[in-house]
C-alpha positions in Angstrom: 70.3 64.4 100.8 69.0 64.2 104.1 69.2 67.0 107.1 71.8 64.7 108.9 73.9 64.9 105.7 73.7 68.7 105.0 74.2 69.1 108.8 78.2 67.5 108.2 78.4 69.5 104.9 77.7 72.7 106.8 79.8 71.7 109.5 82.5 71.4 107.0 82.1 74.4 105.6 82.6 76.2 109.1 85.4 74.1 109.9 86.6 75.2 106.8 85.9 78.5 106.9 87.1 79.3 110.9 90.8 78.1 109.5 90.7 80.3 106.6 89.7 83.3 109.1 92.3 82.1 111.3 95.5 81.8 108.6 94.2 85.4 107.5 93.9 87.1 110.5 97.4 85.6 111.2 98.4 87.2 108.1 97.4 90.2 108.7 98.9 90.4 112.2 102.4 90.0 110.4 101.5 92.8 108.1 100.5 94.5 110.8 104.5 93.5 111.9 106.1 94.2 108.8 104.0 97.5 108.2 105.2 98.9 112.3 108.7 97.9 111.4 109.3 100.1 108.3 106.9 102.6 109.9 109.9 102.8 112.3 112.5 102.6 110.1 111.4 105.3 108.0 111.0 107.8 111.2 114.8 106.8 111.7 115.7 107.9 108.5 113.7 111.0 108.5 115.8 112.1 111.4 118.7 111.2 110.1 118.0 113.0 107.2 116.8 116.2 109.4 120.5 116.2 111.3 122.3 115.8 108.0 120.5 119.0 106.9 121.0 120.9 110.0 125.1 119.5 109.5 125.0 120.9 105.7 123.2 124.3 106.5 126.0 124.6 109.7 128.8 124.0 107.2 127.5 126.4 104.4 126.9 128.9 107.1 130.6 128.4 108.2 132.0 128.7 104.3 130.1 131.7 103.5 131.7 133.5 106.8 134.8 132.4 106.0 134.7 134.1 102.2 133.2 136.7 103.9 129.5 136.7 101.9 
């Protein structure tokens, strides 16, 4: 094999291996997406979650004064 022929091989290879770095970086930039998105969505349900308890501990608070505990 001569230099000039291992020289395309290589060149290939680099080719090659620049688009696999590229689809996986691209990957993980949606990850990255994905990972923000139900970041957020969990904080929302977390607060929800919080008001829901504050709502049920008002409530109980108002039954027990009303059977007079």
């Amino acid at each position: 094999m001569s230099i000039d022929e291992r020289l395309e091989k290589l060149t290939e290879r680099h080719e090659a291996l620049s688009q696999t770095v590229g689809i996986i970086a691209g990957m993980q930039r949606e990850s990255q997406k994905r990972f923000d998105q139900v970041t957020h969505n969990f904080e929302i349900v977390l607060d929800s979650i919080k008001h829901l308890e504050t709502i049920a501990t008002s409530h109980e608070d108002r039954i027990e004064d009303l059977e007079g505990h």
